[in-house]
C-alpha positions in Angstrom: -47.1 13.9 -26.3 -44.5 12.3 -24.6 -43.1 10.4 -27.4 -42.9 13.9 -29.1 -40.7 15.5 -26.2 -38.6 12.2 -26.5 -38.1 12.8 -29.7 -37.4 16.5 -30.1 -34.7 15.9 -26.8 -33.2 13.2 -29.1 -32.8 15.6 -31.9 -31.3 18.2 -29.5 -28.8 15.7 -28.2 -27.8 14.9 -31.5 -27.6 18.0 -32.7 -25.4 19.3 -30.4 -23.4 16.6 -29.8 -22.2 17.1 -33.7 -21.2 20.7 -32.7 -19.2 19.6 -30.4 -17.5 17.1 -31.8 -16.7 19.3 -34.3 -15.1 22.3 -31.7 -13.8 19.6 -30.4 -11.8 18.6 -33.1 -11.4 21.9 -34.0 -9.6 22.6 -30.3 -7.2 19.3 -30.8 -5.6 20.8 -33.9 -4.6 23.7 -31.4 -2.1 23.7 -29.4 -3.0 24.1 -25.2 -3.0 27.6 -23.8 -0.1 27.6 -21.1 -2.3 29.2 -19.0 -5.2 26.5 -19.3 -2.1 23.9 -19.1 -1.2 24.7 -16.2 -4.5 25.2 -14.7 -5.1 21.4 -15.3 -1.4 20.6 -14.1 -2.7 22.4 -11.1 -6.0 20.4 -10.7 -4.3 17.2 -11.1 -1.9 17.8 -8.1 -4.6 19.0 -6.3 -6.6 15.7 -6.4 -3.3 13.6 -6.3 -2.9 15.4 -2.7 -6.5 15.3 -1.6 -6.4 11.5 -2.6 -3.2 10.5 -0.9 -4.5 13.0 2.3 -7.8 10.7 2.1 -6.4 7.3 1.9 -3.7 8.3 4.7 -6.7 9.2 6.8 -9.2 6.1 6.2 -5.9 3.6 6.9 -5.0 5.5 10.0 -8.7 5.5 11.5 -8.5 1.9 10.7 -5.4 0.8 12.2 -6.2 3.3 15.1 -10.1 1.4 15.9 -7.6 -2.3 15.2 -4.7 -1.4 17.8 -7.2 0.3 20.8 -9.1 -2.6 20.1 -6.3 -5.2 20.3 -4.8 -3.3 23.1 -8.1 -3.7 25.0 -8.8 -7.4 24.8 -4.9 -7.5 25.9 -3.0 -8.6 23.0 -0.3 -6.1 23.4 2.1 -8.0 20.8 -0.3 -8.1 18.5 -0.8 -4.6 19.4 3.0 -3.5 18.3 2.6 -5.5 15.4 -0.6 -3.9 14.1 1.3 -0.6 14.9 4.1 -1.3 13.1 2.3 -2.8 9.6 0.5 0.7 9.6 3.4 2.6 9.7 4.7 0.9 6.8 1.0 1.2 5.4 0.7 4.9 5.4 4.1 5.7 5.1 3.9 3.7 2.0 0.8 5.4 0.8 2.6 9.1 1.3 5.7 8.2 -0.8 3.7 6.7 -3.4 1.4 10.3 -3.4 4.8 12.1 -3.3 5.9 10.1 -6.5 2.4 10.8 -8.1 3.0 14.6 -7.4 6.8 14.5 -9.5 5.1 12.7 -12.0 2.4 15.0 -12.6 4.8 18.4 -12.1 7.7 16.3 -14.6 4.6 16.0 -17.5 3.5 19.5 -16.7 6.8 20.9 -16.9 7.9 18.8 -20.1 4.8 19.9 -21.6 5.2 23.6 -21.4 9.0 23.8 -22.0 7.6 22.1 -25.8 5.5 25.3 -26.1 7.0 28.1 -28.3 6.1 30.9 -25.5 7.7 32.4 -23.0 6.3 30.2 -19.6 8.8 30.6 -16.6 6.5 32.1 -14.4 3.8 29.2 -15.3 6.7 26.6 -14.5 7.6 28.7 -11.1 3.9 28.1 -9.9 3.8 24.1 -11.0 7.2 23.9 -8.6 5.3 25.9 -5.7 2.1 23.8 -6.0 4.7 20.7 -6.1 6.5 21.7 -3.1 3.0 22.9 -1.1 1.4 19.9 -2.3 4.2 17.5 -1.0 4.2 19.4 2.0 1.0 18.7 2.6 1.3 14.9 2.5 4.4 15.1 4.4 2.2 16.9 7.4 -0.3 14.2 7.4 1.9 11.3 7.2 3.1 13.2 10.7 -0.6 13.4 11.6 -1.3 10.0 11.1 2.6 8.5 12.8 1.7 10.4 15.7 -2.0 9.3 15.9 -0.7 5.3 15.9 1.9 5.7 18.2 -0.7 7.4 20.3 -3.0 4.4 20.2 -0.6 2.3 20.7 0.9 4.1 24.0 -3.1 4.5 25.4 
């Protein structure tokens, strides 16, 4: 019995696996919808900016638990030092997100300027996500200046 229902799954795997491959190919010969172009274009930034937003947070806590801790076993030097690295750190990791960002909206742009239809409006939302998405990024790296200069001032 079971080796049956192993076997019929297998054959419905297969099976549709084929069909897909097939619309698959079918949908590469195509050329992308705008629409659904810049739907991913959009998704992309998105997760750029959550992943920058992320990191910026986990090396902040970090440096934040390293400088309170130095702080309080009275190593204020080391303190300032630790302080400043993480600066550098997360300012670092927002300009690098803010490059990722251009990157993406620069390809997504590009890509729908090749198109033969008419997509300004599509373009005018990639540059609003852009500018919302850096703007984002720009507020955390804030967030997290502030939250190490408070740690190092407790």
């Amino acid at each position: 019995m079971l080796r049956r229902l192993l076997t019929v799954g297998a054959l419905v795997t297969v099976m549709s696996t084929g069909a897909w491959a097939q619309e698959r190919a079918a949908d590469d010969e195509r050329q992308p919808r705008p629409r659904v172009l810049t739907a991913r274009c959009l998704h992309r930034m998105g997760h750029a900016t959550e992943r920058t937003s992320r990191n910026m947070r986990m090396v902040t806590n970090r440096c934040v638990v390293q400088i309170k801790q130095l702080i309080h076993d009275g190593q204020t030097d080391e303190a300032a030092a630790a302080a400043a690295a993480c600066t550098e750190a997360v300012t670092d990791l927002s300009g690098r997100g803010t490059e990722r960002i251009d990157e993406i909206a620069t390809k997504c742009t590009d890509l729908l300027s090749s198109l033969e239809e008419e997509v300004a409006d599509l373009i005018g939302v990639i540059e609003r996500a852009t500018e919302r998405a850096k703007t984002i990024i720009a507020s955390h790296l804030a967030r997290s200046l502030e939250r190490i200069n408070g740690a190092l001032e407790s």
